[in-house]
N, CA, C and O atoms as a MOPAC input file, in Angstrom:
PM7 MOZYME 1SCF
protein

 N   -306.36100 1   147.35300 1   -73.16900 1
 C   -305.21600 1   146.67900 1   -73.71300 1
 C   -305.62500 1   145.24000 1   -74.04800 1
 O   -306.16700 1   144.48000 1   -73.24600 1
 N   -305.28400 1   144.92100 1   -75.41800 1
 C   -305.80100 1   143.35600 1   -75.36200 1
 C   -304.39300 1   142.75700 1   -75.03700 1
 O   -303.22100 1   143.13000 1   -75.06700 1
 N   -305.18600 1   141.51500 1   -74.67600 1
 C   -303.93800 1   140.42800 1   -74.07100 1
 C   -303.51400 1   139.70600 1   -74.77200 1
 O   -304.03600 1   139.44700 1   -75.85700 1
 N   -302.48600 1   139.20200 1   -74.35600 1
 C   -300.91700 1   138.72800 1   -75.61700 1
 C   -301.26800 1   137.55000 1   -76.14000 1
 O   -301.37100 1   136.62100 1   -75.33800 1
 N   -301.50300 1   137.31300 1   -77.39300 1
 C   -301.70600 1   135.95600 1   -78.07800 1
 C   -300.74100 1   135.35600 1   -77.63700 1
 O   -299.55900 1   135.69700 1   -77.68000 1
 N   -301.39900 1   134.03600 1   -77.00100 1
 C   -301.12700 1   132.61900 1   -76.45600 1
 C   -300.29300 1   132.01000 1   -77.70000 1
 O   -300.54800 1   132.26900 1   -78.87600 1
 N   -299.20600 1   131.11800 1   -77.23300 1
 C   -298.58400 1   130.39000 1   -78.27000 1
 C   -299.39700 1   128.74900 1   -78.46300 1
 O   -299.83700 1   128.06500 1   -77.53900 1
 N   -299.41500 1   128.50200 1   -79.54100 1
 C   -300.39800 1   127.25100 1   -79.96000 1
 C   -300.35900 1   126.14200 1   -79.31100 1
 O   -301.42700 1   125.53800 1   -79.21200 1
 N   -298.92000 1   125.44400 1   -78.57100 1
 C   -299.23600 1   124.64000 1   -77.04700 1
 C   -300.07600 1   124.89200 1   -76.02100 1
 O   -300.62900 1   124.00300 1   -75.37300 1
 N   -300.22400 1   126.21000 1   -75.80900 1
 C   -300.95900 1   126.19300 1   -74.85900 1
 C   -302.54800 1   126.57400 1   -75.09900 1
 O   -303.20600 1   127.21500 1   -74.27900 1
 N   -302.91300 1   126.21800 1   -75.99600 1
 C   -304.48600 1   126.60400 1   -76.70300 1
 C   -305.28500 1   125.18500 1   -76.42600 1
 O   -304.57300 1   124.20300 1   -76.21800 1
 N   -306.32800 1   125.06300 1   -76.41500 1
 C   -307.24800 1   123.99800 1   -75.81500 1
 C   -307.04500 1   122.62600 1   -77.30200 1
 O   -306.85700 1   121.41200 1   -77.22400 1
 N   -307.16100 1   123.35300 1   -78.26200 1
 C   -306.97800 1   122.25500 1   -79.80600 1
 C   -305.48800 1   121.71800 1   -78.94400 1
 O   -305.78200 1   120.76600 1   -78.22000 1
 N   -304.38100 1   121.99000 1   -78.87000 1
 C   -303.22800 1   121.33500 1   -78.73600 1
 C   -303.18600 1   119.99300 1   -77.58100 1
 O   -302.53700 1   118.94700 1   -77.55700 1
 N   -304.39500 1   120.70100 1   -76.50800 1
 C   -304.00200 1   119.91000 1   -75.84100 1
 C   -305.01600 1   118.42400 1   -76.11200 1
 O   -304.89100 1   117.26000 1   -75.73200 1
 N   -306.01400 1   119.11900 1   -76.93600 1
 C   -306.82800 1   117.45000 1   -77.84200 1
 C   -306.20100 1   117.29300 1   -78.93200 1
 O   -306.78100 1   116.74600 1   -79.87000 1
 N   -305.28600 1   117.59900 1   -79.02000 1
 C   -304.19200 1   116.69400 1   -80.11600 1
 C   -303.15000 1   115.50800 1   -79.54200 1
 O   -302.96600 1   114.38700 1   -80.01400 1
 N   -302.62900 1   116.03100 1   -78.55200 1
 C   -302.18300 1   115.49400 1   -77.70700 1
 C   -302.89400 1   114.16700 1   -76.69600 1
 O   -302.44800 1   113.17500 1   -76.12000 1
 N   -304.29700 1   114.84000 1   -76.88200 1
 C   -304.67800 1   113.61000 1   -76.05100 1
 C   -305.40100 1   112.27700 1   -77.11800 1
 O   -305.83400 1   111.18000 1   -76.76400 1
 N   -305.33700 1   112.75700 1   -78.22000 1
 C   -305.87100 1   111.70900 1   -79.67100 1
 C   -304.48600 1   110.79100 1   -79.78700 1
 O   -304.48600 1   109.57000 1   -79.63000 1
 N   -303.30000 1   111.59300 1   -80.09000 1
 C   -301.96000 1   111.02200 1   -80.37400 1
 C   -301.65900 1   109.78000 1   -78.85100 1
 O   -301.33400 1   108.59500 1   -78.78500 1
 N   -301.88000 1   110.51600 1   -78.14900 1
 C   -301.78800 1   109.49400 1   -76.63500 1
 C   -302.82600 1   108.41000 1   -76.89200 1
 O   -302.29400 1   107.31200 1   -76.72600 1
 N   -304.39700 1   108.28300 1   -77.31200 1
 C   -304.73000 1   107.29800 1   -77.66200 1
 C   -304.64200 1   106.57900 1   -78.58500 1
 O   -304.98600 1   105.39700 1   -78.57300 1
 N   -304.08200 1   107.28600 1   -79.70300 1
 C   -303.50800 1   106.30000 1   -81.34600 1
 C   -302.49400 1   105.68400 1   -80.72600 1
 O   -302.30200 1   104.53800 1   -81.13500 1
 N   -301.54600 1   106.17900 1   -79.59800 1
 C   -300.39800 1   105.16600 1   -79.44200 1
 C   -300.88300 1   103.90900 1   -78.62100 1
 O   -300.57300 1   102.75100 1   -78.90300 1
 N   -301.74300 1   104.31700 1   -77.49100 1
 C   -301.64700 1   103.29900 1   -76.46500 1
 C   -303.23000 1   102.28000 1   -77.41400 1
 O   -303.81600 1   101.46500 1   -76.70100 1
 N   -303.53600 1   102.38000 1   -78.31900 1
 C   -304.46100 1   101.66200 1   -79.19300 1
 C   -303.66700 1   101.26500 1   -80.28300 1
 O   -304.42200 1   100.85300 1   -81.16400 1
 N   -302.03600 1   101.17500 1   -80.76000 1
 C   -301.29000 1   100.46200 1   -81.52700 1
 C   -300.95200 1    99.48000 1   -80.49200 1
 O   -301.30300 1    98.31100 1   -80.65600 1
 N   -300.29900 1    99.83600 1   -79.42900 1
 C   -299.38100 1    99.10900 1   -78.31400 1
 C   -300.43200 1    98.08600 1   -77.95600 1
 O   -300.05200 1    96.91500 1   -77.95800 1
 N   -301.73100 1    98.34400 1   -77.63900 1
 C   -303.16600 1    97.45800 1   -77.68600 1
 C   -303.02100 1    96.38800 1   -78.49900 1
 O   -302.98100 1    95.22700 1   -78.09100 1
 N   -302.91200 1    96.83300 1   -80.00900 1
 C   -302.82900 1    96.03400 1   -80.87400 1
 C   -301.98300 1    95.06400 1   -81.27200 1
 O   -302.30700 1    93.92100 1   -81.59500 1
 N   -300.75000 1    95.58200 1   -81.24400 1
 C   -299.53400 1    94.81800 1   -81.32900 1
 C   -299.34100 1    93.87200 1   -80.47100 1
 O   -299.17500 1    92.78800 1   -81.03000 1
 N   -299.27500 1    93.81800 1   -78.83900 1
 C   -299.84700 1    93.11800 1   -77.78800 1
 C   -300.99200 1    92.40300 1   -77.44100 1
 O   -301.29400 1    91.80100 1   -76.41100 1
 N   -301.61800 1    92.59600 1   -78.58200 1
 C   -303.26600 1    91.60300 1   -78.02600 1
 C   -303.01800 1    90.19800 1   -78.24500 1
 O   -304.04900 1    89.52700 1   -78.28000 1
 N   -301.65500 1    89.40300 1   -78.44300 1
 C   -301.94100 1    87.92800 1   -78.66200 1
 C   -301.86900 1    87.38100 1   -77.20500 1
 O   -302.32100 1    86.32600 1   -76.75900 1
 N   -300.87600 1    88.81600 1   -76.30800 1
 C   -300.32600 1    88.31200 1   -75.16800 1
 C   -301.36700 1    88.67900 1   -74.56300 1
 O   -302.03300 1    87.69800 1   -74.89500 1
 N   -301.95500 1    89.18000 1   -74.04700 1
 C   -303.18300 1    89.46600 1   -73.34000 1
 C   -304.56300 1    89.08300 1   -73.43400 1
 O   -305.38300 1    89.24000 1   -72.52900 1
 N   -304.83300 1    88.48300 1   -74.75900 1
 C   -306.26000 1    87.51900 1   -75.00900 1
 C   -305.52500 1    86.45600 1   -75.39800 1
 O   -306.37600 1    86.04400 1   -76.18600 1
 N   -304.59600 1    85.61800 1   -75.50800 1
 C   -304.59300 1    84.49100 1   -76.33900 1
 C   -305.77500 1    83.63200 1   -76.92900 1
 O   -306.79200 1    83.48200 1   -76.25300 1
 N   -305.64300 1    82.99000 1   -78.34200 1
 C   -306.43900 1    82.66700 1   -78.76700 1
 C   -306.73000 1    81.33200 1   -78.11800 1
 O   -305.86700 1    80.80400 1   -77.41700 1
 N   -307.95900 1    80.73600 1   -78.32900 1
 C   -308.21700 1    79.80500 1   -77.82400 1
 C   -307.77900 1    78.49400 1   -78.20100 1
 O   -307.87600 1    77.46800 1   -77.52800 1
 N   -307.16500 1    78.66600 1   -79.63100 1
 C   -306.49200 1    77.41700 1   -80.48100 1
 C   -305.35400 1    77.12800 1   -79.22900 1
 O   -305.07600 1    76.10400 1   -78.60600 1
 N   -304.87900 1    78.40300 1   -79.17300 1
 C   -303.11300 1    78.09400 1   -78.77000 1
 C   -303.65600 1    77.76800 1   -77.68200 1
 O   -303.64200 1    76.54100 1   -77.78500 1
 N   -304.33900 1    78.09900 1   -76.26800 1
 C   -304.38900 1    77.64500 1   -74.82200 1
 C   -305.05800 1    75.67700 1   -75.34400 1
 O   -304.48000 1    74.69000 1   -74.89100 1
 N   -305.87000 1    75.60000 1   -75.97900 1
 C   -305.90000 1    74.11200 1   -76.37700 1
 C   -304.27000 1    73.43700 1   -76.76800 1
 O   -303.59600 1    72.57600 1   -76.20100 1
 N   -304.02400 1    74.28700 1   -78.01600 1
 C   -302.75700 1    73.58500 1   -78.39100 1
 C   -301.52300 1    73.01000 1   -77.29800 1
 O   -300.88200 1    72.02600 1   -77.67000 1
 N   -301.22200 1    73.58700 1   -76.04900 1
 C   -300.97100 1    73.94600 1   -75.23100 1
 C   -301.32900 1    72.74800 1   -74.25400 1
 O   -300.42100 1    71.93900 1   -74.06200 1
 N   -302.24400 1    72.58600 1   -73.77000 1
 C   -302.65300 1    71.91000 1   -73.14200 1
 C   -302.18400 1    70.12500 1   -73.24100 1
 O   -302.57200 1    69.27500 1   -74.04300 1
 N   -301.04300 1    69.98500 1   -71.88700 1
 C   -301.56500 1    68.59100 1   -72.36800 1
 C   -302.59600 1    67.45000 1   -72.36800 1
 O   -302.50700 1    66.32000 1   -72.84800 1
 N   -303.73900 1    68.13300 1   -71.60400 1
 C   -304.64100 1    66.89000 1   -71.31700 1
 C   -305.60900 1    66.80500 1   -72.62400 1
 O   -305.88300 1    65.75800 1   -73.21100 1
 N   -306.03100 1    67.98100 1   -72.93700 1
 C   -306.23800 1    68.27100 1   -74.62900 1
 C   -305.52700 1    67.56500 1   -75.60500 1
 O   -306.40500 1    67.27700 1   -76.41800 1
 N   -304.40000 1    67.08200 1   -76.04800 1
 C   -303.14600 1    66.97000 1   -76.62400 1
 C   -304.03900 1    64.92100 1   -76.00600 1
 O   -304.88100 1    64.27200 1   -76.62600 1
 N   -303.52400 1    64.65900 1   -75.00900 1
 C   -303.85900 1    63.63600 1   -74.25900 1
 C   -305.35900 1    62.97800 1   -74.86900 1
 O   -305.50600 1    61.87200 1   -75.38900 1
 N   -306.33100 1    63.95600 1   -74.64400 1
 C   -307.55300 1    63.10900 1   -75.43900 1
 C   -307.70100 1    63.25600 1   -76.53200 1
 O   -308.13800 1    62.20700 1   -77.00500 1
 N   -307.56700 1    64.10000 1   -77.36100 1
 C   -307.40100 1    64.45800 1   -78.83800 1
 C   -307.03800 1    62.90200 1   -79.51100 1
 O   -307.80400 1    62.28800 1   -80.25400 1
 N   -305.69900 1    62.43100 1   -79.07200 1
 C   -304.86800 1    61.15600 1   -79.54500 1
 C   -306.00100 1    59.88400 1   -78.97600 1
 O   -306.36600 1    59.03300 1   -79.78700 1
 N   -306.49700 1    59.84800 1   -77.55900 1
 C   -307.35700 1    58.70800 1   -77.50300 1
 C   -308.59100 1    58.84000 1   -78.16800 1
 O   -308.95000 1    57.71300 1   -78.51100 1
 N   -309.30100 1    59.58900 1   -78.46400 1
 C   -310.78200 1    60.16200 1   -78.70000 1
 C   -310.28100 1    59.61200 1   -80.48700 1
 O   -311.03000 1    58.72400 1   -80.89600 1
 N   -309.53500 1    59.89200 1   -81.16700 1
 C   -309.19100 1    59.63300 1   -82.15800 1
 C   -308.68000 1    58.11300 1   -82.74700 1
 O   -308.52200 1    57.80700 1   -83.92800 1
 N   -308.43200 1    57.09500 1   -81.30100 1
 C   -308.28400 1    56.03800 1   -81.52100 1
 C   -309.90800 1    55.33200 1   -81.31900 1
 O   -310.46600 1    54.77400 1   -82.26500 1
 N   -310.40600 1    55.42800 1   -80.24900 1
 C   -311.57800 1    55.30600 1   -79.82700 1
 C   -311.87200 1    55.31300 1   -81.48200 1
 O   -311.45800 1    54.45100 1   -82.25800 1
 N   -312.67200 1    56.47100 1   -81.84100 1
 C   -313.28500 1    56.78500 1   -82.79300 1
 C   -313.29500 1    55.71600 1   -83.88800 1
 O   -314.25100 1    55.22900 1   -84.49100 1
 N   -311.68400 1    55.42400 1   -84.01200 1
 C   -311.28200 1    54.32800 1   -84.79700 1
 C   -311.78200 1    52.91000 1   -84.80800 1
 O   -312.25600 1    52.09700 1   -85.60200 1
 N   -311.51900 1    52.98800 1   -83.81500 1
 C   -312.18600 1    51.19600 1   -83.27300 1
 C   -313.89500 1    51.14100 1   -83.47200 1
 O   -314.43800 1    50.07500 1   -83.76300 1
 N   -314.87700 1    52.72900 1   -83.23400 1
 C   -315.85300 1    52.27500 1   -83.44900 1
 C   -316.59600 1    52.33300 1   -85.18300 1
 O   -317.69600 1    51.91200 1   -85.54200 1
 N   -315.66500 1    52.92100 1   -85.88300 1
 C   -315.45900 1    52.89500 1   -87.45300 1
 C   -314.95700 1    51.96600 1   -87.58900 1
 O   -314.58900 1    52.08900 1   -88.75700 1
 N   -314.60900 1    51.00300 1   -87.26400 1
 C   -313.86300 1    49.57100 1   -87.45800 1
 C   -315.46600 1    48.44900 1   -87.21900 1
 O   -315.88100 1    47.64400 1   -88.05300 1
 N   -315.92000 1    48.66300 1   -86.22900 1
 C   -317.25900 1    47.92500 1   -85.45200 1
 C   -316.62400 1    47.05800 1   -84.53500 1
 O   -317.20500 1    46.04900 1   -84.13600 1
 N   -315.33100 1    47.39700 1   -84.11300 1
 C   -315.01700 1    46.46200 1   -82.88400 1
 C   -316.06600 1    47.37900 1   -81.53100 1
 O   -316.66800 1    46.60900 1   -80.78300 1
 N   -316.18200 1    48.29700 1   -81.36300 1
 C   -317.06200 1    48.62900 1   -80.08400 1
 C   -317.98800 1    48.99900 1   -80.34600 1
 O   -317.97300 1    49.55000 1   -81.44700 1
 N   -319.13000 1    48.99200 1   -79.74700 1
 C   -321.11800 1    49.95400 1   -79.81100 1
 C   -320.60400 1    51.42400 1   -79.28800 1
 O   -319.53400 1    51.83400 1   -78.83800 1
 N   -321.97200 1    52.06300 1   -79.58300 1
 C   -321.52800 1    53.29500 1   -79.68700 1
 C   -321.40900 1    53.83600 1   -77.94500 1
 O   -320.52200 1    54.57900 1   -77.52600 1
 N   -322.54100 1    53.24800 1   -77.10700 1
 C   -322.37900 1    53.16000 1   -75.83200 1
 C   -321.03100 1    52.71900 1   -75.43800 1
 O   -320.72000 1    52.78100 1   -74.24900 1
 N   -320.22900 1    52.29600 1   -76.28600 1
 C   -319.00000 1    51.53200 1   -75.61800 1
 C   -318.26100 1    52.88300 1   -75.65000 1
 O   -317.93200 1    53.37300 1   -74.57000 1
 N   -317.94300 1    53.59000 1   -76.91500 1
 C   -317.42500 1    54.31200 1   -77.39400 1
 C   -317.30900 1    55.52800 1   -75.87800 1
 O   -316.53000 1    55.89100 1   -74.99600 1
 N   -318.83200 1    55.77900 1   -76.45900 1
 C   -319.00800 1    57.06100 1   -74.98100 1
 C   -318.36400 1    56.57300 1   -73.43800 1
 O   -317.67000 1    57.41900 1   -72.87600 1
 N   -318.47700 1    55.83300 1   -73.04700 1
 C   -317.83500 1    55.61700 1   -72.00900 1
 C   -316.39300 1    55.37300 1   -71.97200 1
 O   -315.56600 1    55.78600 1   -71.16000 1
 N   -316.20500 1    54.43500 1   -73.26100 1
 C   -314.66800 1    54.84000 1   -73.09900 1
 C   -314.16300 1    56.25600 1   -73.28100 1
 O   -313.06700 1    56.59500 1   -72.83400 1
 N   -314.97700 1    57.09900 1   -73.95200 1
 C   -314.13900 1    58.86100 1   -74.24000 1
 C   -314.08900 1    59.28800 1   -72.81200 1
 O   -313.15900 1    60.02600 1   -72.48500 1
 N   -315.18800 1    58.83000 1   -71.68900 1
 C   -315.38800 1    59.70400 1   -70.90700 1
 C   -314.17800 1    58.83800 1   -69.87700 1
 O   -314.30900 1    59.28100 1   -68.73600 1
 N   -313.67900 1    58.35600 1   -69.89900 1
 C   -312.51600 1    57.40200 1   -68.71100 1
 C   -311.44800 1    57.54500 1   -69.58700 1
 O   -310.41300 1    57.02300 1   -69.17200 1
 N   -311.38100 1    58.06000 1   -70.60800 1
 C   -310.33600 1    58.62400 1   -71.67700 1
 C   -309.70300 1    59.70400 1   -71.05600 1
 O   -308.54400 1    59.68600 1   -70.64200 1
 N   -310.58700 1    60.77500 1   -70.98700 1
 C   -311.35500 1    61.87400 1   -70.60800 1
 C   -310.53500 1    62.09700 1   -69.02300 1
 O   -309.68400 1    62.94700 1   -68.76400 1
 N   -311.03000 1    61.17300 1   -68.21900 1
 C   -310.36300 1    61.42700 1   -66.90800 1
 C   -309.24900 1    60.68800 1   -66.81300 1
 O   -309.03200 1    60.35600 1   -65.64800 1
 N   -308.56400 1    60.35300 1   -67.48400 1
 C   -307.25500 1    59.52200 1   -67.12100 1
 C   -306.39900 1    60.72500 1   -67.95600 1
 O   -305.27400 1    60.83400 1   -67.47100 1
 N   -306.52000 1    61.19700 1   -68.52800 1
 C   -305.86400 1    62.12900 1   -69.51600 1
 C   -305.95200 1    63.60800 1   -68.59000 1
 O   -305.11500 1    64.46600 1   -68.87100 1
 N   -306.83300 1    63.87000 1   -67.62700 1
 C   -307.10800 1    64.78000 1   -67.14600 1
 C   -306.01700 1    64.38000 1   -65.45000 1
 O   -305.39700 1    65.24500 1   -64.83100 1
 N   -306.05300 1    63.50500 1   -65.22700 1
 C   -305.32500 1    62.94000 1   -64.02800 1
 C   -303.92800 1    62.81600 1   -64.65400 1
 O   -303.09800 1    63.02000 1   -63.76900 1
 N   -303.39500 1    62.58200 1   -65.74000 1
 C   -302.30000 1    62.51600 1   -65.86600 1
 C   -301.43300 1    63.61700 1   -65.95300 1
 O   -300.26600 1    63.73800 1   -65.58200 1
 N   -302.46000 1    64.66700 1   -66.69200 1
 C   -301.67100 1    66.24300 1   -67.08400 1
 C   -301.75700 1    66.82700 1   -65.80100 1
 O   -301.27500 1    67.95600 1   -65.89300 1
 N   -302.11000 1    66.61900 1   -64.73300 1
 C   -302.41200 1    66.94500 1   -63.35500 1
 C   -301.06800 1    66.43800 1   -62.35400 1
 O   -300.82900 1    67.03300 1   -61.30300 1
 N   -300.51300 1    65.65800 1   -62.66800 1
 C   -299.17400 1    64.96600 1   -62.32600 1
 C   -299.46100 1    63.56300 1   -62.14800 1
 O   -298.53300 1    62.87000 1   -62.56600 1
 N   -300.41200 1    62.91500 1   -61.67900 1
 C   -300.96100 1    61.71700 1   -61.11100 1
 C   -300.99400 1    60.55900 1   -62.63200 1
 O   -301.71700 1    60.58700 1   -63.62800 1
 N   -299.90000 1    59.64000 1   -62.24100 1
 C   -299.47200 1    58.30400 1   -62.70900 1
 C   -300.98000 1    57.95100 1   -63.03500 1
 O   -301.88500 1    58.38000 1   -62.31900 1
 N   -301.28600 1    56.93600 1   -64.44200 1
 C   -302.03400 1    56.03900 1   -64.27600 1
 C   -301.73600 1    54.91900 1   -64.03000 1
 O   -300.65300 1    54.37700 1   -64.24900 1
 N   -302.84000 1    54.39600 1   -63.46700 1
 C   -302.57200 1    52.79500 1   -62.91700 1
 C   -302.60900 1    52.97900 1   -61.40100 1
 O   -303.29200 1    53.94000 1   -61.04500 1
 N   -301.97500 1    52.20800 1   -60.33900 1
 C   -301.65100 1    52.40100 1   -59.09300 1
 C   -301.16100 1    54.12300 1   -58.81900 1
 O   -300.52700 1    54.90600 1   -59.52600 1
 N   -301.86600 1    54.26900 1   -57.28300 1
 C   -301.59100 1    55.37300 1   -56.75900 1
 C   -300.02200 1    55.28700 1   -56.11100 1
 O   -299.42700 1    54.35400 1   -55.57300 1
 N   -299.59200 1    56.79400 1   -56.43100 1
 C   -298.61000 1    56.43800 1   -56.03800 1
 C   -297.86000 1    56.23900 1   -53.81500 1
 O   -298.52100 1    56.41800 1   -52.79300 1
 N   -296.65400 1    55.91300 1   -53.92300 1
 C   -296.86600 1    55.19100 1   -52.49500 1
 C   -296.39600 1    56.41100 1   -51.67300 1
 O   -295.78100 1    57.34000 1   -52.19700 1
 N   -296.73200 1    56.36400 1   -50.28500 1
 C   -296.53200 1    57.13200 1   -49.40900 1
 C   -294.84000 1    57.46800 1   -49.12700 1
 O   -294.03800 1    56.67400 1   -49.61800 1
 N   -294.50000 1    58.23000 1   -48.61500 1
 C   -293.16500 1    58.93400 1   -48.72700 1
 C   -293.10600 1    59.15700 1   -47.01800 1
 O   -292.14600 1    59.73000 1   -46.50300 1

């Protein structure tokens, strides 16, 4: 007696159809979602205020030494105390005086 043809769900092709369609979806949902899960590196800069913070001094700096009010050694050291005051500020910490005990 031969045995009863299987209906096409349950045949081995159906169930690698099924498992292609399961990866076309969860590889759209991938896609559609990838800004939230890699963000680009513009936006985590953009973002940033200590970035935001030296961007504006590094750009004045720059100015003054295209002007010839500072040497270029002046320049570098001021980016780099630019640099950490901008980094201490987006951190919560006031410039100038520390703040007082509580």
């Amino acid at each position: 007696m031969a045995a009863p043809a299987r209906p096409f769900l349950d045949r081995p092709i159906a169930r690698g159809l099924a498992l292609l369609v399961l990866l076309a979806c969860l590889t759209g949902l991938a896609w559609l979602e990838r800004e939230r899960w890699l963000p680009a590196q513009t936006t985590a800069i953009a973002d940033d205020p200590a970035a935001l913070c030296f961007a504006a001094r590094a750009a004045e700096i720059d100015g003054m030494l295209a002007e010839g009010l500072i040497a270029a050694q002046q320049a570098a050291a001021f980016k780099s105390r630019a640099e950490a005051m901008c980094r201490a500020t987006a951190q919560g910490a006031a410039p100038g005086l520390p703040a007082l005990p509580q």
